[in-house]
C-alpha positions, 0 to 999 in steps of 0.5 A: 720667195728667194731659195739659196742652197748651202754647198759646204763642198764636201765632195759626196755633195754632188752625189745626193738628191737632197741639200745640206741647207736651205736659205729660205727668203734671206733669213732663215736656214733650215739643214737636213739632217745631219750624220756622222759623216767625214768630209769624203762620206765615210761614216764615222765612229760605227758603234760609238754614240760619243763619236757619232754625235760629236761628228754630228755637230762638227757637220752641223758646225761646218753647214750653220758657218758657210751660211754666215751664222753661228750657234747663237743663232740656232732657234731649233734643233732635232736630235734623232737617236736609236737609243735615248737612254744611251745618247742622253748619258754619253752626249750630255756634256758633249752637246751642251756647248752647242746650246747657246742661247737656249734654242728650243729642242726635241729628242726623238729615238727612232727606230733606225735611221737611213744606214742602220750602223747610225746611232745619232742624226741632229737637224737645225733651224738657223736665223741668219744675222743681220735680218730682221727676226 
């Protein structure tokens, strides 16, 4: 099995035990889960659902590019929130675009997540282009 670690070159990269992406075997990337996270680790948008979850994807975004893929290719997302009832009125619009080809999905609210200021966390299973699927 062949395993390549996707850096986006963020500096906090170094700093976690965990990788943003995970290129199984050439053909499928599985992320981690992805917060609301600047380029430097700051968190961004605290209390703010809206902000939260467009930063989310704008990280997602960066994590399924450096891996040579894009949104068509997304196969499943996970979206992680600490309020559903909230995400699903203030994101609906904003997380639409990023459904293309609709992947298969699932909405879980959780209690909280690793820094209790996070309201949204989204993770991503990607098949990369030019494999076979």
């Amino acid at each position: 099995m062949s395993r390549h670690v996707v850096e986006v070159g963020k500096p906090w990269e170094g700093t976690v035990k965990f990788s943003l992406g995970v290129v199984h075997s050439g053909l499928t990337l599985h992320t981690a889960g992805v917060t609301a996270r600047d380029s430097q680790g700051q968190l961004v948008g605290e209390g703010d659902m809206r902000e939260q979850t467009a930063q989310c994807f704008r990280n997602l975004d960066d994590i399924i590019k450096t891996a040579g893929a894009r949104w068509e290719d997304v196969v499943k997302l996970t979206l992680y929130t600490t309020d559903i009832e909230r995400f699903h009125t203030e994101t609906i619009e904003l997380r639409s675009p990023y459904f293309v080809g609709k992947p298969a999905a699932t909405l879980l609210e959780v209690s909280r997540l690793i820094d209790p200021r996070m309201l949204v966390e989204v993770e991503a299973v990607v098949h990369l282009p030019g494999q076979a699927p």
